[in-house]
NUDO-561246 format. One record per residue: x, y negated, z negated of N, C-alpha, C in turn; residue in one letter. Coordinates in Angstrom, 3 decimals. Example, Ala and Ser with C-alpha at 12.3 -4.5 7.8 and 13.67 -1.06 7.14 Angstrom:
% residues 2
(romar (13.190; 5.690; -7.800); (12.300; 4.500; -7.800); (13.200; 3.300; -7.800); "A")
(romar (12.850; 2.250; -7.080); (13.670; 1.060; -7.140); (12.900; -0.030; -7.870); "S")
***
This chain:
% residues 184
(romar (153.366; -68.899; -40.438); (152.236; -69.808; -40.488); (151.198; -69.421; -39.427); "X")
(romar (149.923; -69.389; -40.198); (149.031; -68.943; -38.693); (148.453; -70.177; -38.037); "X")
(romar (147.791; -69.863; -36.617); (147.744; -71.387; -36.225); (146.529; -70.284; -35.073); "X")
(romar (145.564; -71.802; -34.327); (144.707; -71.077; -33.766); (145.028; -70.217; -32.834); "X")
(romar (146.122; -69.697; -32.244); (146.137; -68.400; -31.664); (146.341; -67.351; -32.236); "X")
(romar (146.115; -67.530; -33.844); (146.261; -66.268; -34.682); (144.558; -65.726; -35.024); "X")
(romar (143.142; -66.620; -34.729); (141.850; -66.819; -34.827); (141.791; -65.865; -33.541); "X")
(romar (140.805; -64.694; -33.859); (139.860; -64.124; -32.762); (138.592; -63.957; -32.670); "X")
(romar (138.599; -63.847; -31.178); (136.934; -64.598; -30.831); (135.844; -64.235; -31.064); "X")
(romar (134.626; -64.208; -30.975); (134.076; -63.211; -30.861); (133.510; -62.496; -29.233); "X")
(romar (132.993; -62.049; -30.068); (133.227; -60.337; -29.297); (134.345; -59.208; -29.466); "X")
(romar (135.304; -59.731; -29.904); (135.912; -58.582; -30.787); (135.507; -58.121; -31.599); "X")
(romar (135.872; -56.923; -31.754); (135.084; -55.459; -32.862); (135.188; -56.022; -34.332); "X")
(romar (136.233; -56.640; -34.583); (136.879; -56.427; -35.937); (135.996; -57.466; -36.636); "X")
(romar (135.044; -58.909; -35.521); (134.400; -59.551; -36.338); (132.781; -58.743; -36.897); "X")
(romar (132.330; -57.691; -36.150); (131.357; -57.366; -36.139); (131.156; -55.991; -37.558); "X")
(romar (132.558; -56.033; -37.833); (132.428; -54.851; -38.867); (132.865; -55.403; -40.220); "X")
(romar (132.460; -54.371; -41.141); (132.161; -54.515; -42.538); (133.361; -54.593; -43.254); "X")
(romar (133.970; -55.182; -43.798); (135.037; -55.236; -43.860); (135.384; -54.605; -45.323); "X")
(romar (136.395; -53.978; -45.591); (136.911; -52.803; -46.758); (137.348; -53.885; -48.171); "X")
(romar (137.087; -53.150; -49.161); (136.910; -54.310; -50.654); (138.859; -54.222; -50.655); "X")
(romar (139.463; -55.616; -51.169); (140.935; -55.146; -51.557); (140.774; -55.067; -52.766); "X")
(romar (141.875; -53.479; -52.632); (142.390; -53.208; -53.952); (142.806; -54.204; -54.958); "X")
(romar (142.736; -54.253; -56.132); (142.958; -55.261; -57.140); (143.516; -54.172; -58.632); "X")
(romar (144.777; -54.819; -59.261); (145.667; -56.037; -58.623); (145.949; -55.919; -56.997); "X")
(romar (146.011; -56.656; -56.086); (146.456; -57.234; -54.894); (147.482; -57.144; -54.785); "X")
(romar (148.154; -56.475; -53.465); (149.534; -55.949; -53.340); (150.173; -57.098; -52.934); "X")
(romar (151.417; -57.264; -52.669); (151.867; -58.581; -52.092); (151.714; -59.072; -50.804); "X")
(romar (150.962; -57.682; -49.745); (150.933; -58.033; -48.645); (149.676; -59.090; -48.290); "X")
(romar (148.531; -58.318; -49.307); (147.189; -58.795; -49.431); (147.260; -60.167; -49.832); "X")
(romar (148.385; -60.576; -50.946); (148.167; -62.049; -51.529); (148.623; -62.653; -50.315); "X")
(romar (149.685; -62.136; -49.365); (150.567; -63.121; -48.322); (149.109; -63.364; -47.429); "X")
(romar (148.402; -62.275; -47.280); (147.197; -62.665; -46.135); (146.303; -63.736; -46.623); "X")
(romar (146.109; -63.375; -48.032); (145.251; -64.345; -48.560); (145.420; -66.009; -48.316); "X")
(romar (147.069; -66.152; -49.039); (148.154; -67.470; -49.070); (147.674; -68.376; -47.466); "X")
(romar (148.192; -66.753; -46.436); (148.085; -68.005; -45.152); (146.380; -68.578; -44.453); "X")
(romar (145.866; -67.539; -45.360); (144.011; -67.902; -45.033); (144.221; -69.591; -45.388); "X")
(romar (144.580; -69.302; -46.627); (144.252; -70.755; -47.160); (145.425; -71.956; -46.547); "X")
(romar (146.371; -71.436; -45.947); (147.606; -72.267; -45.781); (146.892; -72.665; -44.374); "X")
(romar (145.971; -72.166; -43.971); (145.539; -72.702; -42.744); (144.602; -73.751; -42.333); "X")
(romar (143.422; -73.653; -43.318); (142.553; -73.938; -43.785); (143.049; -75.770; -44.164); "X")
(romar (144.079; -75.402; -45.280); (144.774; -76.785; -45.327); (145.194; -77.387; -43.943); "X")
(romar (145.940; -77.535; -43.528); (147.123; -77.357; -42.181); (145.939; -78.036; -41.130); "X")
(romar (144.967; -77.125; -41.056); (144.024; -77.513; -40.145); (143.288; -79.209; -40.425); "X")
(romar (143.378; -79.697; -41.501); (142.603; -80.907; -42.397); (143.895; -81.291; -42.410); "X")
(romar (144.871; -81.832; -41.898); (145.797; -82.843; -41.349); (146.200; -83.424; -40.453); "X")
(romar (145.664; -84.314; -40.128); (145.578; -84.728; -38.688); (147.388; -84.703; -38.271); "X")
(romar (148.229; -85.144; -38.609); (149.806; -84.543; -38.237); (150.191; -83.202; -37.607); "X")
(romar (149.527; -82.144; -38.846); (149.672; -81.154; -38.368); (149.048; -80.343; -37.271); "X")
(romar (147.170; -80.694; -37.192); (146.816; -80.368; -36.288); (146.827; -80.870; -34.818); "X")
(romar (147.480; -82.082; -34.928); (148.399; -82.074; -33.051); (150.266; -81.429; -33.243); "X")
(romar (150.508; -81.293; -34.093); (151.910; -80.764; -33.821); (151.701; -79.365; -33.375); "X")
(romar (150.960; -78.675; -34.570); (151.099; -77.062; -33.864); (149.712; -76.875; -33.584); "X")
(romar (148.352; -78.057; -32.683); (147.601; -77.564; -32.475); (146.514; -77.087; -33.045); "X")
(romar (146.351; -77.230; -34.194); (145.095; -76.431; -34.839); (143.944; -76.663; -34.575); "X")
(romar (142.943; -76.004; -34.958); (141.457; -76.262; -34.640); (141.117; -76.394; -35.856); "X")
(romar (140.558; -77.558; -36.353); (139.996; -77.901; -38.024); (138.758; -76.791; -38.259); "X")
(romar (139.002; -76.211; -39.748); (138.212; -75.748; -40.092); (137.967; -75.903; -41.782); "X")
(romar (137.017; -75.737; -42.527); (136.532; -75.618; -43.487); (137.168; -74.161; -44.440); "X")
(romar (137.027; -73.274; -43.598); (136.420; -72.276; -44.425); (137.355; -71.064; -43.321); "X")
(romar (137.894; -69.929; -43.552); (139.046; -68.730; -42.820); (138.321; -67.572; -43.780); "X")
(romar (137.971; -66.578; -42.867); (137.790; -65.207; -43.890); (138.876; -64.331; -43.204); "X")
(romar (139.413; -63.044; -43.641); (140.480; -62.651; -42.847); (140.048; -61.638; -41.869); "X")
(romar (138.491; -61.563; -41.494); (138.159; -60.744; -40.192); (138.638; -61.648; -39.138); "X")
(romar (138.477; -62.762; -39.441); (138.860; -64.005; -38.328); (140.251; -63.781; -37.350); "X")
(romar (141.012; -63.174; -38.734); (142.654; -63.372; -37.987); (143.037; -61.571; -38.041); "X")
(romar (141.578; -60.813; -37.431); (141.636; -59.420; -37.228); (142.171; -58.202; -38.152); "X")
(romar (142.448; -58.769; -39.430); (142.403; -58.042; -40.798); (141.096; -57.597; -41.230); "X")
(romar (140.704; -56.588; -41.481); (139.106; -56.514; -41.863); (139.342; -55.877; -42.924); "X")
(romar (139.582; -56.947; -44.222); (139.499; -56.804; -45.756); (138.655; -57.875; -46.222); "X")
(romar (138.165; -57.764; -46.932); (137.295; -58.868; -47.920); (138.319; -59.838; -48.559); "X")
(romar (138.841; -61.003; -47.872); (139.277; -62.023; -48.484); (139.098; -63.293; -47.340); "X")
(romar (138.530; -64.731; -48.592); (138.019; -65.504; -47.777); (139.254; -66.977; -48.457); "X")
(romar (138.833; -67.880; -47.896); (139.482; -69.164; -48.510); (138.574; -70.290; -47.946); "X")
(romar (138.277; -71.044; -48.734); (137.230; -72.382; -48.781); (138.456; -73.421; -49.012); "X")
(romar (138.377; -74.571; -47.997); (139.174; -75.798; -48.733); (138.046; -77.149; -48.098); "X")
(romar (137.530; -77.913; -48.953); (136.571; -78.969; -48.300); (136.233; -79.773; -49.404); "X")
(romar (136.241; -81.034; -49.082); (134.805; -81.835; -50.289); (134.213; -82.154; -49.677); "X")
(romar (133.192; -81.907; -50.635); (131.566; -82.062; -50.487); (131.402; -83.614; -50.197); "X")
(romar (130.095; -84.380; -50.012); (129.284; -85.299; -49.646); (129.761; -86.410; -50.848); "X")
(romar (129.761; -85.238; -52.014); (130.265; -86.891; -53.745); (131.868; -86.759; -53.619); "X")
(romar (132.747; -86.361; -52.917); (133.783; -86.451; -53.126); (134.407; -85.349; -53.481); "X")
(romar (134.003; -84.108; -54.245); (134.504; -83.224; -55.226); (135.272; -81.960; -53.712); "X")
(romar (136.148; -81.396; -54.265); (137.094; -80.751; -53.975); (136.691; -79.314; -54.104); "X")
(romar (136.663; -78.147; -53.283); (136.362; -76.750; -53.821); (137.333; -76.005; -52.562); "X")
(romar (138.153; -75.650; -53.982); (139.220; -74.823; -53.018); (139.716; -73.898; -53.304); "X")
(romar (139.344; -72.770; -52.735); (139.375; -71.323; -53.495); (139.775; -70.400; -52.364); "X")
(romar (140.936; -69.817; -52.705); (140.868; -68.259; -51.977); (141.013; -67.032; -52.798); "X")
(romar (139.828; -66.573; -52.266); (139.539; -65.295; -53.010); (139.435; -63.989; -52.488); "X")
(romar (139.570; -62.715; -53.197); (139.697; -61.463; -52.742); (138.139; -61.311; -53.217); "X")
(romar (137.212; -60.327; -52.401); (136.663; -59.598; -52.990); (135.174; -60.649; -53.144); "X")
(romar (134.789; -61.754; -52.637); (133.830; -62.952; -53.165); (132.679; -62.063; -52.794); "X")
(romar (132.094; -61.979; -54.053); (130.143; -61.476; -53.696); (129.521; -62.801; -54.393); "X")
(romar (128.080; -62.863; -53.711); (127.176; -63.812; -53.990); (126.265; -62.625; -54.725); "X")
(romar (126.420; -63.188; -56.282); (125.642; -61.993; -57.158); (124.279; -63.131; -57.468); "X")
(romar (123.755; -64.137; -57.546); (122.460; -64.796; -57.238); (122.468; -65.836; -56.208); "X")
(romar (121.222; -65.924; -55.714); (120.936; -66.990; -54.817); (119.501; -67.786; -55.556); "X")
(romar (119.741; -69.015; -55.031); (118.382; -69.761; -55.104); (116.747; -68.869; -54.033); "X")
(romar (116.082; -69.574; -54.415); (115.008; -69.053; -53.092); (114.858; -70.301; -52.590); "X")
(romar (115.033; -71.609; -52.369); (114.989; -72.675; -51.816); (116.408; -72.378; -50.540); "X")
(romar (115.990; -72.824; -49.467); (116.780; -72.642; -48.582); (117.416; -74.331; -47.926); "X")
(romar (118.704; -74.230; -47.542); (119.413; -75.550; -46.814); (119.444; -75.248; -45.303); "X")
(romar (120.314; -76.256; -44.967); (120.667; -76.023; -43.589); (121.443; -77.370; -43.244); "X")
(romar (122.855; -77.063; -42.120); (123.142; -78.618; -41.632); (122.478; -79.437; -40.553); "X")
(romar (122.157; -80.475; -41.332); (121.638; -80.966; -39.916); (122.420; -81.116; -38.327); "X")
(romar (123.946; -80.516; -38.388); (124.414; -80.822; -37.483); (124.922; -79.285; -36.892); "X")
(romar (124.054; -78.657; -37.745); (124.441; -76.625; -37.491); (125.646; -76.246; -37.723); "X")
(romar (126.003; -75.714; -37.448); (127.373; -75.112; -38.313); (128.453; -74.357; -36.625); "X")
(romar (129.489; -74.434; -37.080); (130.715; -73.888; -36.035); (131.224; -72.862; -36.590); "X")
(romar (132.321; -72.317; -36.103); (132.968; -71.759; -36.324); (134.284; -71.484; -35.426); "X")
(romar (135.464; -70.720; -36.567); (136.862; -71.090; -35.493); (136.770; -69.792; -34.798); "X")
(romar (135.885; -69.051; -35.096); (136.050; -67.847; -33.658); (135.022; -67.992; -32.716); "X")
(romar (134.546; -68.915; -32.834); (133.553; -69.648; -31.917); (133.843; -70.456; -30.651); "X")
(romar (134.505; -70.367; -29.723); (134.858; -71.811; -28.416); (133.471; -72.296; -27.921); "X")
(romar (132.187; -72.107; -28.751); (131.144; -72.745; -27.979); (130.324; -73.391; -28.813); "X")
(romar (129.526; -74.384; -28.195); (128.511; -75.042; -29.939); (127.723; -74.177; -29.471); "X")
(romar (126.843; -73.517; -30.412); (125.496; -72.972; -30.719); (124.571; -73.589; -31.898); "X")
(romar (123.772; -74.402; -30.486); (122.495; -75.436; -31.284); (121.844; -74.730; -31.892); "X")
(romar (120.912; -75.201; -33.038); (120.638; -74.523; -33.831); (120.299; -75.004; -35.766); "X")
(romar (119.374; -74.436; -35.871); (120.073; -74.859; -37.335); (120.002; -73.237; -37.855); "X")
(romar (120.821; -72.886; -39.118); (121.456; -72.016; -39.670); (120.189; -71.825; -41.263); "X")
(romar (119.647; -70.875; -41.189); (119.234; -70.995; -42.595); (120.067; -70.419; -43.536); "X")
(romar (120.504; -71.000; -44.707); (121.337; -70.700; -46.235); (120.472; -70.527; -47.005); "X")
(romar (120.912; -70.074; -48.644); (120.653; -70.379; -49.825); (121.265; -71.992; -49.574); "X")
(romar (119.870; -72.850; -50.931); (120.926; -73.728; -51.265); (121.539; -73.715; -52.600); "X")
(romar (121.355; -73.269; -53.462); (122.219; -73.076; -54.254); (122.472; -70.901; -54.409); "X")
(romar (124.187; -71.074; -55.231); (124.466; -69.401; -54.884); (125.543; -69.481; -55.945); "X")
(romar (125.563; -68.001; -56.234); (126.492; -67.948; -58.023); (127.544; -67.091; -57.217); "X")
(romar (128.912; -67.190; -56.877); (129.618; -66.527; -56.093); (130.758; -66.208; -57.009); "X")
(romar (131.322; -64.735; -57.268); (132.534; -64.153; -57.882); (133.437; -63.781; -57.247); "X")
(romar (134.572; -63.428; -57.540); (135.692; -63.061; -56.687); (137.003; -63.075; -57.674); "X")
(romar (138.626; -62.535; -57.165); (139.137; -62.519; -57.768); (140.692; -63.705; -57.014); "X")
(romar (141.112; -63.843; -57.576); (142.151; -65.713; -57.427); (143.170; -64.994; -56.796); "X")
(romar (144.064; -65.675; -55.922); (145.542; -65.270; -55.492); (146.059; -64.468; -56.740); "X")
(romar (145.670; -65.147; -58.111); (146.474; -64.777; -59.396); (146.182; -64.228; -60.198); "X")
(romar (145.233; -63.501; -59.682); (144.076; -62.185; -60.014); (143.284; -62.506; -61.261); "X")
(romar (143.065; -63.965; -61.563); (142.361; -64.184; -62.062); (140.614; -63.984; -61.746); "X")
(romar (139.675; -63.798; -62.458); (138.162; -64.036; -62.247); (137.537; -64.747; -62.250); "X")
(romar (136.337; -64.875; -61.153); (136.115; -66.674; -61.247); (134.554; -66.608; -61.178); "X")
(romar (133.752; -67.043; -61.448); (132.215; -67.247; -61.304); (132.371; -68.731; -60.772); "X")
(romar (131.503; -68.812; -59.521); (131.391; -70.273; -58.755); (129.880; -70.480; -58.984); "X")
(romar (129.564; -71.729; -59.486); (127.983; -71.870; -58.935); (127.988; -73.162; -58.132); "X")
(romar (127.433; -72.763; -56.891); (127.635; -73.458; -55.484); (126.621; -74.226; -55.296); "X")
(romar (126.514; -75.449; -54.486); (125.299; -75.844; -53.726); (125.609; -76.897; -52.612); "X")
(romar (124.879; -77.340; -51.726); (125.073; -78.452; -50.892); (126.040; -77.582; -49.184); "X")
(romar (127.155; -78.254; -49.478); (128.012; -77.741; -48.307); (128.939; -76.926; -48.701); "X")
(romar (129.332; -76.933; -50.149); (130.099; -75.465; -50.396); (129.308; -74.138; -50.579); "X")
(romar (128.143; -74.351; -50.787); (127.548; -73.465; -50.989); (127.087; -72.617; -49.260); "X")
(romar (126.979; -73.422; -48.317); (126.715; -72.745; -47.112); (127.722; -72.507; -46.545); "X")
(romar (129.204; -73.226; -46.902); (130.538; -72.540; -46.329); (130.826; -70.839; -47.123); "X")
(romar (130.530; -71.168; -48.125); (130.793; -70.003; -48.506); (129.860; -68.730; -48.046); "X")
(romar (128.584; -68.654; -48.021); (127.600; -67.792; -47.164); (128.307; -67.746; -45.592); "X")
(romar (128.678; -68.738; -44.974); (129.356; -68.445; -43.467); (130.673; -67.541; -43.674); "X")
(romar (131.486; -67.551; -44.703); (132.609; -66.946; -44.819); (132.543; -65.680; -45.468); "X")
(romar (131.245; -65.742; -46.090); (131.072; -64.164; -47.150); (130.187; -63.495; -45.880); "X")
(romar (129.549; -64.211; -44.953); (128.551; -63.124; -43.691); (129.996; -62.767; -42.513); "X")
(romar (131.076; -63.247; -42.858); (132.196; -62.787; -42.170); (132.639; -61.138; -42.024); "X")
(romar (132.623; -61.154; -44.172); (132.767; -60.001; -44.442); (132.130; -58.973; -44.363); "X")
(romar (130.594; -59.665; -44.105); (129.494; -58.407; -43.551); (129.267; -58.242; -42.036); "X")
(romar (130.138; -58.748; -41.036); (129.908; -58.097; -39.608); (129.135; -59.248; -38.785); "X")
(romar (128.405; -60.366; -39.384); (127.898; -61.333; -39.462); (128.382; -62.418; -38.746); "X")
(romar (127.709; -62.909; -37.807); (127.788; -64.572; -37.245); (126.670; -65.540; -37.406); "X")
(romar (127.006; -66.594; -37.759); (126.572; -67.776; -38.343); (124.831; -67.806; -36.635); "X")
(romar (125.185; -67.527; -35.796); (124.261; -67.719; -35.274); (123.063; -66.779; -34.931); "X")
(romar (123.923; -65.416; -35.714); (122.564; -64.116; -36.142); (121.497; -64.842; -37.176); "X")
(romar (121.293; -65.942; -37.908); (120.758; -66.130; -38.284); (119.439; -67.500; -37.441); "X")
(romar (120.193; -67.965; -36.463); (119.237; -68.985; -35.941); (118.288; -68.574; -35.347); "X")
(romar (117.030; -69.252; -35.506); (115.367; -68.712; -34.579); (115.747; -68.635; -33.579); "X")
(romar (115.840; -67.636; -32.816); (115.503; -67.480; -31.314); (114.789; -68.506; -30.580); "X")
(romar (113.665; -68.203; -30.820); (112.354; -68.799; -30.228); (112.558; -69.998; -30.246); "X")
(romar (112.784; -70.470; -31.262); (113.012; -72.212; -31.947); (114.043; -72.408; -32.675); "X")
(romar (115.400; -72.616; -32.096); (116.509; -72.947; -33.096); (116.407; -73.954; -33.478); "X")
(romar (115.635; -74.986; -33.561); (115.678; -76.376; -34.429); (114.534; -76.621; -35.234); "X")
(romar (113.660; -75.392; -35.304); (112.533; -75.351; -36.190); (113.199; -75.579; -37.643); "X")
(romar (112.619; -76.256; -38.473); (113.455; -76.155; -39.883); (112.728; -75.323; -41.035); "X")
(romar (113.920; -74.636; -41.601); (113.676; -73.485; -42.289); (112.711; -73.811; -43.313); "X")
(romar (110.999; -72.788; -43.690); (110.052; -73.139; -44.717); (111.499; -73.391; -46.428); "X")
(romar (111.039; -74.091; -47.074); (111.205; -74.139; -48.142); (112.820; -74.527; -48.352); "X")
(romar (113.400; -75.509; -47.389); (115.100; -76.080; -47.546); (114.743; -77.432; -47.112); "X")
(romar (115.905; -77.534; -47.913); (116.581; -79.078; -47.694); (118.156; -79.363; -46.831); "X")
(romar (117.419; -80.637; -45.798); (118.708; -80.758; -45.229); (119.918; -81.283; -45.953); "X")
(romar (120.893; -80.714; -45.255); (122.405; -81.501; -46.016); (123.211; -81.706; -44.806); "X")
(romar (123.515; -83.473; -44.443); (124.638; -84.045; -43.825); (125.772; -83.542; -44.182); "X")
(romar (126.381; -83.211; -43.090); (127.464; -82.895; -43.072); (128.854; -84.126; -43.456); "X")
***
């Protein structure tokens, strides 16, 4: 079971690089990495579990996080209406985006993160995201709101990417031309 001392920080190398497509079908080692992305992800969204072994709640695990640098991510969260999106996937590309842009009003974290970085984050708000299932099934997602910017934080994982390469310098609370906010 991974738990937050299996999360590394940044400034390690392994978050800053591009991470290699997995082979598909997915060997068993790849599905086990995948399994505990998401077994964490859960684990972490239980308040029981996260004082027994500690966890740090999170949304969203890509596996540069836990120093694997392969393309596999896992989303577990509902959105604002209730709805459920819980996916771990090998391989997730965002093949369209909206041109309307979001952002949280409360900026975004992360678990290889130990610091807040104020800010707001510009996203797509809506994004058409593919990938392939623990069960090598194929999936077309069309995203928006807060799954849609978890998933951009977890797919800029796989590109070398931190959530706060994207905030204005100059003005991190300027709000992005042409988005809409979304409460977290």
């Amino acid at each position: 079971m991974l738990t937050t001392k299996d999360i590394i920080k940044e400034g390690e190398p392994t978050l800053r690089k591009v991470a290699e497509a997995v082979p598909l079908p997915a060997s068993e080692e790849d599905k086990q990495i995948l399994a505990s992305l998401m077994e964490y992800v859960q684990n972490s969204q239980n308040p029981e579990l996260v004082q027994q072994y500690n966890l740090r709640p999170g949304i969203g695990l890509a596996a540069p996080q836990i120093n694997i640098s392969k393309r596999m991510i896992a989303v577990h969260l509902t959105d604002g209406k209730g709805k459920l999106y819980s996916y771990a996937l090998f391989n997730p590309k965002i093949i369209s985006h909206s041109v309307e842009k979001a952002y949280l009003t409360a900026g975004e974290g992360c678990l290889s993160v130990d610091r807040v970085v104020p800010g707001y984050v510009p996203r797509y708000a809506r994004i058409t995201v593919t990938g392939t299932t623990l069960e090598g099934e194929e999936v077309k997602l069309r995203l928006k709101g807060l799954a849609a910017i978890c998933f951009q934080h977890e797919i800029d994982h796989l590109n070398g990417i931190m959530f706060y390469d994207h905030i204005n310098k100059e003005d991190p609370f300027s709000i992005p031309p042409n988005s809409i906010a979304i409460e977290r």
